[in-house]
Each structure stands twice: as structure tokens, then as C-alpha cells.
C-alpha atoms as a printed R data frame, in Angstrom:
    type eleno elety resid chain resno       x       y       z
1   ATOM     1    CA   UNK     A     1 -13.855   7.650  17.109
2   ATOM     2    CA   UNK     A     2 -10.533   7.487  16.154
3   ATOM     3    CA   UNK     A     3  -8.173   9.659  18.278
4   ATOM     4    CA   UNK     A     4  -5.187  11.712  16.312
5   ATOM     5    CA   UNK     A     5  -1.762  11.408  17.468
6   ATOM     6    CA   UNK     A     6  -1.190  15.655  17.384
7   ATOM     7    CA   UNK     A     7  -4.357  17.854  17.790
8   ATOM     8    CA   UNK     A     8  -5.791  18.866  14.741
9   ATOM     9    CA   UNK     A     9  -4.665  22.718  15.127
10  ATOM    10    CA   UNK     A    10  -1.154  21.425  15.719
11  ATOM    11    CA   UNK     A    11  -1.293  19.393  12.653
12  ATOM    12    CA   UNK     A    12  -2.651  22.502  10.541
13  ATOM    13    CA   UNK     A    13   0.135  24.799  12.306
14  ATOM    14    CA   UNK     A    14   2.859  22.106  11.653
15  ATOM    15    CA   UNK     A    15   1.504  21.782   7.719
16  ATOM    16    CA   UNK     A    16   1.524  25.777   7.013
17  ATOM    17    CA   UNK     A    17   5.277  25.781   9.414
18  ATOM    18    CA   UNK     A    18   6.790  22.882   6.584
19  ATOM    19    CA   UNK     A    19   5.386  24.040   3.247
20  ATOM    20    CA   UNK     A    20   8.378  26.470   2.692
21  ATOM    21    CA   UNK     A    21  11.004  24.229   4.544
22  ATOM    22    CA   UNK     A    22  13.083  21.370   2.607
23  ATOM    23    CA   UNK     A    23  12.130  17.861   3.055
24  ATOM    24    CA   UNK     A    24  14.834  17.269   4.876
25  ATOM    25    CA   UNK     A    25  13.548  19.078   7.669
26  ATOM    26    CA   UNK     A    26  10.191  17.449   7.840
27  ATOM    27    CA   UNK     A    27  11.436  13.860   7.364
28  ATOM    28    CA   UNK     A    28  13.870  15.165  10.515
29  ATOM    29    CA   UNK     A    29  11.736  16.124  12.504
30  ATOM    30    CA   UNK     A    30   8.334  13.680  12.049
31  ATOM    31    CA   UNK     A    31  11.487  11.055  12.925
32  ATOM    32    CA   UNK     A    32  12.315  12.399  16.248
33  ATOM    33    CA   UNK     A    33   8.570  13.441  16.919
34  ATOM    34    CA   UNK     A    34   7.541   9.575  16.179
35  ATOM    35    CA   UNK     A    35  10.308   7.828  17.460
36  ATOM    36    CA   UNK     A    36   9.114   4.024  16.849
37  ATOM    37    CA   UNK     A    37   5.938   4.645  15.551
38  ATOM    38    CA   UNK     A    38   6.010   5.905  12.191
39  ATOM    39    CA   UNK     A    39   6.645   3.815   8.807
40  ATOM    40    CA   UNK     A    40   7.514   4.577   5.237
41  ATOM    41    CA   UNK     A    41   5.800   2.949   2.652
42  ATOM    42    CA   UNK     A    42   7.593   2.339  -0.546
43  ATOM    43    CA   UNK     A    43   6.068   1.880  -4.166
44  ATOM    44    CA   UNK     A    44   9.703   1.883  -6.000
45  ATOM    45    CA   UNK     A    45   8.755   5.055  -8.191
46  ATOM    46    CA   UNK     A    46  10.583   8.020  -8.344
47  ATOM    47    CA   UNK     A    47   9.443   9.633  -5.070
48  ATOM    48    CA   UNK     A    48  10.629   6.276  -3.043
49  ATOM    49    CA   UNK     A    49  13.798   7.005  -4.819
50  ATOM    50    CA   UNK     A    50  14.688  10.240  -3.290
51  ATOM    51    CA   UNK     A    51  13.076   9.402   0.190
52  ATOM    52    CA   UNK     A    52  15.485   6.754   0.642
53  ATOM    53    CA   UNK     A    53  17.907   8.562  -0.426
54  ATOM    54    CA   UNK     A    54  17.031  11.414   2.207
55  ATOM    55    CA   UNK     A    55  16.554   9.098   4.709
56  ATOM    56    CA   UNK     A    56  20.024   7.518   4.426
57  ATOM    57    CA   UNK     A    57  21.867  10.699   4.469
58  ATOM    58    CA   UNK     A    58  19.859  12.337   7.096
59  ATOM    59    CA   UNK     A    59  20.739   8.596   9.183
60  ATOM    60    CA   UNK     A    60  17.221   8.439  10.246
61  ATOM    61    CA   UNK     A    61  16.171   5.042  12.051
62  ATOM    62    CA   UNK     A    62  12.356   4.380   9.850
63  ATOM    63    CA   UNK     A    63  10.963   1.660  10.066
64  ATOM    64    CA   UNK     A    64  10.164   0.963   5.694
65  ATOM    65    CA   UNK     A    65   8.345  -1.243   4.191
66  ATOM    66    CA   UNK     A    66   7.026  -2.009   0.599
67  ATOM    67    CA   UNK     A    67   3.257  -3.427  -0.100
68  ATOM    68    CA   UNK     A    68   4.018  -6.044  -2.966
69  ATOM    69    CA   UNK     A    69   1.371  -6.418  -4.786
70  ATOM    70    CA   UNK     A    70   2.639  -9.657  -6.173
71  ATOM    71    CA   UNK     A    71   1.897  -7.684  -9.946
72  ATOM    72    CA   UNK     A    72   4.502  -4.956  -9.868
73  ATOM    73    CA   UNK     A    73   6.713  -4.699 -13.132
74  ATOM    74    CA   UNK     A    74  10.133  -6.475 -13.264
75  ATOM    75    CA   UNK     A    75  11.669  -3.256 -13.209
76  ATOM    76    CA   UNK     A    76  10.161  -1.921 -10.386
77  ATOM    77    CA   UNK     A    77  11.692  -4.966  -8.011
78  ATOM    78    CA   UNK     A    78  15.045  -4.416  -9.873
79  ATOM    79    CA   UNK     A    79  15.032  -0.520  -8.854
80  ATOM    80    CA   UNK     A    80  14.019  -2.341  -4.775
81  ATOM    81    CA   UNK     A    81  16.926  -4.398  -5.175
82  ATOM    82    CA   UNK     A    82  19.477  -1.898  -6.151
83  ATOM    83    CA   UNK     A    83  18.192   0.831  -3.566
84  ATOM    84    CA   UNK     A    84  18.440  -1.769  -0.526
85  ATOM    85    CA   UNK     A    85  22.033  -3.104  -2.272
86  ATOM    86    CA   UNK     A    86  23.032   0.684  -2.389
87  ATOM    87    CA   UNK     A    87  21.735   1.985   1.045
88  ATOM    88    CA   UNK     A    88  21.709  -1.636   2.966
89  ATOM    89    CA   UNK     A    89  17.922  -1.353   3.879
90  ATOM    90    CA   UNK     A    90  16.319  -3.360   6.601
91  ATOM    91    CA   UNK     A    91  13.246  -3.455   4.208
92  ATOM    92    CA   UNK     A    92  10.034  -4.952   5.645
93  ATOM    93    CA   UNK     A    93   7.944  -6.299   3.201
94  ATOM    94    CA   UNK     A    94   4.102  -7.109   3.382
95  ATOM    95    CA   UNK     A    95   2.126  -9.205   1.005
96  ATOM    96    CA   UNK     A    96  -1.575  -9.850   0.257
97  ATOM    97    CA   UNK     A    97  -3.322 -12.576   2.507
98  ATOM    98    CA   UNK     A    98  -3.995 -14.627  -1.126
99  ATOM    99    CA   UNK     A    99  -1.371 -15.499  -3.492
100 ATOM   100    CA   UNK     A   100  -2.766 -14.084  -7.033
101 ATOM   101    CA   UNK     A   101  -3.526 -18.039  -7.920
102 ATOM   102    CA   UNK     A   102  -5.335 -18.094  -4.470
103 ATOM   103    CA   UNK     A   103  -7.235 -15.037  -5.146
104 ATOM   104    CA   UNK     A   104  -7.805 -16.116  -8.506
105 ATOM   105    CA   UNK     A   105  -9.512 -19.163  -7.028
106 ATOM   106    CA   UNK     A   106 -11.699 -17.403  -4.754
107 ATOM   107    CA   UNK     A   107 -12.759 -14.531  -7.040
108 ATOM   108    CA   UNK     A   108 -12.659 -15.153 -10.235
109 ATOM   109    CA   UNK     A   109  -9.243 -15.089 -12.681
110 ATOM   110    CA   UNK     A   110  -8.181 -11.480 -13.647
111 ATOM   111    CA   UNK     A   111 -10.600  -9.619 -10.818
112 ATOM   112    CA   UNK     A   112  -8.016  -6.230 -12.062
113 ATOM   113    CA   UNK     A   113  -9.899  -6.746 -14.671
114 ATOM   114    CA   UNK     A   114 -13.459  -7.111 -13.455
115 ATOM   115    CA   UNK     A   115 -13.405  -5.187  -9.933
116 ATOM   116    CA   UNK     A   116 -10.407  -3.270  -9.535
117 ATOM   117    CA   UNK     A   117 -11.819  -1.378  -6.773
118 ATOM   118    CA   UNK     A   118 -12.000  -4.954  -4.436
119 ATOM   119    CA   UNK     A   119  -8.498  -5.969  -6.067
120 ATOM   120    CA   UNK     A   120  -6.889  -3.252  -5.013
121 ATOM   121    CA   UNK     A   121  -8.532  -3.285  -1.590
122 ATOM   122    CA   UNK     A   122  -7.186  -7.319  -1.346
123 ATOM   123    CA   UNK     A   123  -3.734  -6.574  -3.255
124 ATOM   124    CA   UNK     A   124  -2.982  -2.682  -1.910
125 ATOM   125    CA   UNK     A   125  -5.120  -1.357   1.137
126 ATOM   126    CA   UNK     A   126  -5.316  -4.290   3.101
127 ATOM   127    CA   UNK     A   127  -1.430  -5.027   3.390
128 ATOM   128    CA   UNK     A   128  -1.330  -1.115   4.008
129 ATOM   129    CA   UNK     A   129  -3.553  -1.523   7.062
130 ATOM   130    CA   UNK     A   130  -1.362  -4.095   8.569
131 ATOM   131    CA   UNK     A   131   1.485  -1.947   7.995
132 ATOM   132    CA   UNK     A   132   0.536   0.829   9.724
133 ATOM   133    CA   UNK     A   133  -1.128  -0.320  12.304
134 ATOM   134    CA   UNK     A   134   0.316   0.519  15.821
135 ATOM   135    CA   UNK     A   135   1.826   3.242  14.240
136 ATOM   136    CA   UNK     A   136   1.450   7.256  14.588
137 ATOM   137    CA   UNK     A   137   2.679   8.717  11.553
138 ATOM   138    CA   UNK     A   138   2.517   7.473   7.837
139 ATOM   139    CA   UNK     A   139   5.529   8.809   5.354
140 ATOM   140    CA   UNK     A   140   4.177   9.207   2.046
141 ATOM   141    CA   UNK     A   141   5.367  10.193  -1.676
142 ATOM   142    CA   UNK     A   142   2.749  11.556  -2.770
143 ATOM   143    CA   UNK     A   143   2.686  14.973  -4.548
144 ATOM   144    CA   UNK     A   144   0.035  17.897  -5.728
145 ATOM   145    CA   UNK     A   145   1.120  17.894  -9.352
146 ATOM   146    CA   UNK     A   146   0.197  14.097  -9.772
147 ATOM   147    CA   UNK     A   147  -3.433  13.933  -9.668
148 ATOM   148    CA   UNK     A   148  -6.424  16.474  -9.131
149 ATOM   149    CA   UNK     A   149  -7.367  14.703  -5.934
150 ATOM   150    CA   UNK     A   150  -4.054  15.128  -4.674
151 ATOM   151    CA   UNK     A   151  -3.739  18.880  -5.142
152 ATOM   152    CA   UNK     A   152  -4.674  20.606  -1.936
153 ATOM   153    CA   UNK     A   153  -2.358  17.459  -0.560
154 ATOM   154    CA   UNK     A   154  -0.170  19.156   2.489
155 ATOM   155    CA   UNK     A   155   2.876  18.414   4.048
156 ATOM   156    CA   UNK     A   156   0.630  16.998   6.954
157 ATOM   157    CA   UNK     A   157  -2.352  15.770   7.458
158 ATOM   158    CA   UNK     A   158  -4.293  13.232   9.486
159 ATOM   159    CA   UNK     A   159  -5.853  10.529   7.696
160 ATOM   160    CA   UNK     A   160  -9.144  10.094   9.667
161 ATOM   161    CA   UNK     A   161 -10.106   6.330   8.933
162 ATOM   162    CA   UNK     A   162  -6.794   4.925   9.414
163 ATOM   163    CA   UNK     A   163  -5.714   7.206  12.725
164 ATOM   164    CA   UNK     A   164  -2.479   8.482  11.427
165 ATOM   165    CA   UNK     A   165  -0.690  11.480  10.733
166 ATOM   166    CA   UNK     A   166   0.264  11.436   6.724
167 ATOM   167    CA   UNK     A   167   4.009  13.040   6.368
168 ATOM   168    CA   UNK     A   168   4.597  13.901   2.939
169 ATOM   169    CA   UNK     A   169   7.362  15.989   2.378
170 ATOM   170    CA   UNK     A   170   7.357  16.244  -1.106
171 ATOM   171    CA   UNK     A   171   3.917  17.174  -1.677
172 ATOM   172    CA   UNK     A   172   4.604  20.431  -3.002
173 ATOM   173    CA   UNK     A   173   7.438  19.218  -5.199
174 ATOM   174    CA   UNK     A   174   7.564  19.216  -8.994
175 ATOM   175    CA   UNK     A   175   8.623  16.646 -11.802
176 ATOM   176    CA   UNK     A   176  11.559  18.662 -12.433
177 ATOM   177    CA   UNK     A   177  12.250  18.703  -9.064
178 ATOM   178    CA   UNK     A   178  12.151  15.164  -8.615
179 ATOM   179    CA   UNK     A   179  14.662  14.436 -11.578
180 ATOM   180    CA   UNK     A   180  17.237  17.087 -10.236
181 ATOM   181    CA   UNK     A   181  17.269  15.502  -6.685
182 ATOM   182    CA   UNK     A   182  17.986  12.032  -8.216
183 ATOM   183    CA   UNK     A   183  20.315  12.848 -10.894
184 ATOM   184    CA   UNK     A   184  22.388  15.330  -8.493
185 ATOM   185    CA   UNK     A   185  22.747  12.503  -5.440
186 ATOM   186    CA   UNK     A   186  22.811   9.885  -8.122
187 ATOM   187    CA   UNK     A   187  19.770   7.686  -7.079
188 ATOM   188    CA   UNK     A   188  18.699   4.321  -8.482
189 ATOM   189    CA   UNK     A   189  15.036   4.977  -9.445
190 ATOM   190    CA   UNK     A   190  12.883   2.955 -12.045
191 ATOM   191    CA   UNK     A   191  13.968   2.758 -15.637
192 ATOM   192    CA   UNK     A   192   9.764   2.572 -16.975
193 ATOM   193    CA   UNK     A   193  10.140   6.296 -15.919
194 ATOM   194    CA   UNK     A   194  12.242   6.728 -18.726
195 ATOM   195    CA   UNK     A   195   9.995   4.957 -21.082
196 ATOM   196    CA   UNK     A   196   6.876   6.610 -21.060
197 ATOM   197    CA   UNK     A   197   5.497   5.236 -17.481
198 ATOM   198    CA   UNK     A   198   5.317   8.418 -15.071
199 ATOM   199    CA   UNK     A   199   3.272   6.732 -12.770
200 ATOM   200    CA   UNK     A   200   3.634   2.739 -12.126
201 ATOM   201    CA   UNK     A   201   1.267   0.681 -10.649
202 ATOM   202    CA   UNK     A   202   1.003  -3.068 -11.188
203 ATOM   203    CA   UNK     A   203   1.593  -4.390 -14.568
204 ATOM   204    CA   UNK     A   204  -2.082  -5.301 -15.451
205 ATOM   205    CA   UNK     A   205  -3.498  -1.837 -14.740
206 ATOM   206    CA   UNK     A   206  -0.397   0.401 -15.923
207 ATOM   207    CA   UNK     A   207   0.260   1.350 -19.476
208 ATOM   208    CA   UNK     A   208   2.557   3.486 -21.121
209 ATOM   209    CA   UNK     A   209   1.164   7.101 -21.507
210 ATOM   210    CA   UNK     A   210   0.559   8.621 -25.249
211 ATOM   211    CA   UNK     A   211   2.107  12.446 -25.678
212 ATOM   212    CA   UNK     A   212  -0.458  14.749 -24.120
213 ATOM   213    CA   UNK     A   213  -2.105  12.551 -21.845
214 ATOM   214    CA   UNK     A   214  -2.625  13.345 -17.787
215 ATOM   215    CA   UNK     A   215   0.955  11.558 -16.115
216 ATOM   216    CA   UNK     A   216  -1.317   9.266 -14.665
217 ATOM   217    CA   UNK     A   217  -3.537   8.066 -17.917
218 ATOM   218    CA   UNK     A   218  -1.893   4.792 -17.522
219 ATOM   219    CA   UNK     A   219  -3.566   4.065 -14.438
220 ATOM   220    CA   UNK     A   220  -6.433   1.830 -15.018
221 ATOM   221    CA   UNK     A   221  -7.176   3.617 -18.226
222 ATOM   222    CA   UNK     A   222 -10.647   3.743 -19.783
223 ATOM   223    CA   UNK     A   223 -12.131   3.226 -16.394
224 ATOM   224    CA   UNK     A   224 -12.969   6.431 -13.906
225 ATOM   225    CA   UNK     A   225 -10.793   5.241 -11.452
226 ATOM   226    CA   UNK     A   226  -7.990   6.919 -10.567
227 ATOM   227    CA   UNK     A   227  -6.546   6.039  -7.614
228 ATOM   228    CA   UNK     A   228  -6.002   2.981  -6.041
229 ATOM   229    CA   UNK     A   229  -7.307   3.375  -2.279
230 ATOM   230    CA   UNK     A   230  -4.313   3.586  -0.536
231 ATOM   231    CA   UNK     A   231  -4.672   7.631  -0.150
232 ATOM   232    CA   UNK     A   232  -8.620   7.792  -0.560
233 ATOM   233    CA   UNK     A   233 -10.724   6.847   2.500
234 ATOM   234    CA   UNK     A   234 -12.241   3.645   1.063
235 ATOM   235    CA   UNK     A   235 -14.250   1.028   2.848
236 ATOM   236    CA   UNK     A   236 -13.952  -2.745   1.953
237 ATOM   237    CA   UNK     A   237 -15.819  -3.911  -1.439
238 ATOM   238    CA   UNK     A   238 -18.193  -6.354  -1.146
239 ATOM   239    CA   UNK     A   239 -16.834 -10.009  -2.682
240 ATOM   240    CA   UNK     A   240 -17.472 -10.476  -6.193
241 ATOM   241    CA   UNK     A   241 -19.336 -12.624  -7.198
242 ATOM   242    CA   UNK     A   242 -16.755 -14.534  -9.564
């Protein structure tokens, strides 16, 4: 059984303490509470955008790293190379154990395709589990307004089958929130968030989204599956078959 880093009614307590507070104030204090152990995970959307950006004015030492797929859009490493030109990051980043050729060899070409569930698990939650493991505390970008499963989402919360406590200090933020923050401080985010891409995965499973679609109909669209694993307890697919 997986022990928590904070007690579960000090997690709860902590959660209801934050919801009114800025982000600032969380990303403060999980930093000192942490110390060493606690990472930030970066996808290069909009939400990594302004927790950089928090995290370089606040001068917090995080450890960050990105989980490269090895499928992400063009834009979305041109938006990690300006942030870590603009804020000199020491950015950490972790790949899948396959190349895509490798994994092609093994499973199958295209397995996005076929099993996105197991691709996902190879390309996203996988390199996740390396990168936190050791560690206490798990910074997230997540927010309520992006998905139905996310929307009882709370500042904290301890993630049971990975034994760490989730900080997400923008969970209760809006869209408009989110484009005041980076357009006030002047933030580098992702340009395909200006052309029709609110949420950005990797390029074979991410399409634009048509005018009245759900922000995150791009997402593996025509399939049920809506998120990718990385904030859904998920257990390892079987291999396919090829």
C-alpha cells in the first residue's frame, strides 16, 4: 500500500485552505514543503506557459521536466525552446524507452492509430513514471474547465497509484484567465492555440477543433477516449498484437 507524503486530512485541509489563494501561493509553498522532491511536468500548452513563468518570478528551485513524446507538433518544441531561451531553464527531459521506428517495429506501424490506450501508456505514462519517481509532490496544469473528468480536480490531491501529492494551482482557473496572465507578463506560449488547437497533444491524435465543439474534441476524436493516462489511474495495456 502506497504511503502518502501528507495525511489525507491534511491534504483535504490544505486543498479547501488554497482554492481562494493565488497560484503563487501554492506553487510557494508546495516548493518549500517539498524541498527536492517535487517535479513539474511540462506539455508546452498554455498552462506550462504561465507556470514557468510563475516559477521564474517567484525564483523557485523545481526540478522540470518535459515527457517528449517524440510526436509533439513543431510548434510545440518551438514554444520549449523560447521559454528555456527566455527564463534559462535547466529542463530535464525524458523520452520513451522505443524510438517511434523502434516501437513501430515491435508493435505494429501507427499503434496511435490502432491502440492508443498502450501508445500512450509506452509514449506518455511510462516516461511520467520515471519522472516522478522518488519524488513527493507532482506540479500539474491541469484545470476543471478542460474536461468533465477533470472538474471536481482540486488544488491538491494525492494520486493513489503513483504515491504523490498532485499540486495544481490552476485548477480552478479559466480560459480567460489563462490568456490575461500570459498576455499581461508577456509569456511565450504555443501559437496552435491561436489556430484553433485549445488542447495539443501529439500530432497524430490532435486536430484542429470545428466552432462549437468541446476544447478538447481534437483529442483522439471519433474514439471515446479522452484522456491520455497521465491524470487517470491506468494500469499497463497488454502488447498488441501487431
Amino acid at each position: 500500500m502506497t504511503t502518502a507524503p501528507l495525511a489525507a486530512d491534511e491534504i483535504d485541509e490544505l486543498a479547501t485552505d488554497y482554492e481562494g489563494r493565488p497560484a503563487e501561493e501554492l506553487l510557494e509553498w508546495a516548493a518549500e514543503r517539498f524541498s527536492e522532491r517535487i517535479v513539474l511536468t511540462c506539455s508546452w500548452q498554455h498552462q506550462s506557459s504561465v507556470i514557468i513563468d510563475m516559477v521564474s518570478r517567484l525564483q523557485l528551485d523545481l526540478r522540470i521536466v518535459e515527457l517528449d513524446t517524440e510526436l509533439l507538433f513543431p510548434e510545440t518544441y518551438e514554444t520549449r525552446d523560447r521559454l528555456i531561451e527566455k527564463y534559462s531553464l535547466e529542463l530535464e527531459s525524458i523520452t520513451p524507452l522505443r524510438t517511434v521506428q523502434e516501437q513501430a517495429e515491435d508493435e505494429g506501424p501507427e499503434l496511435w492509430s490502432r491502440d492508443p490506450n498502450r501508445c500512450c501508456y509506452l509514449r506518455k505514462v511510462e516516461p511520467l513514471l520515471r519522472a516522478i519517481d522518488g519524488m513527493d509532490a507532482w506540479v500539474t496544469g491541469i484545470r476543471r474547465s478542460q474536461t468533465a473528468t477533470r472538474a471536481n480536480a482540486r488544488k491538491l490531491e494525492f494520486d493513489e497509484a503513483r504515491g504523490v501529492v498532485k499540486v495544481q494551482p490552476l485548477v480552478n482557473w479559466t480560459d480567460e484567465d489563462v490568456l490575461a496572465y500570459l498576455f499581461a507578463h508577456d509569456v511565450p506560449y504555443n501559437p496552435l492555440h491561436d489556430q484553433g488547437y485549445p488542447s495539443i497533444g501529439c500530432m497524430p491524435c490532435t486536430r484542429r477543433v470545428r466552432p462549437g465543439e468541446d476544447s478538447r474534441a481534437g483529442r483522439w476524436s471519433g474514439l471515446e477516449k479522452t484522456e491520455c493516462g497521465l491524470h487517470a489511474p491506468s494500469q499497463q495495456p497488454t502488447a498488441s498484437s501487431g
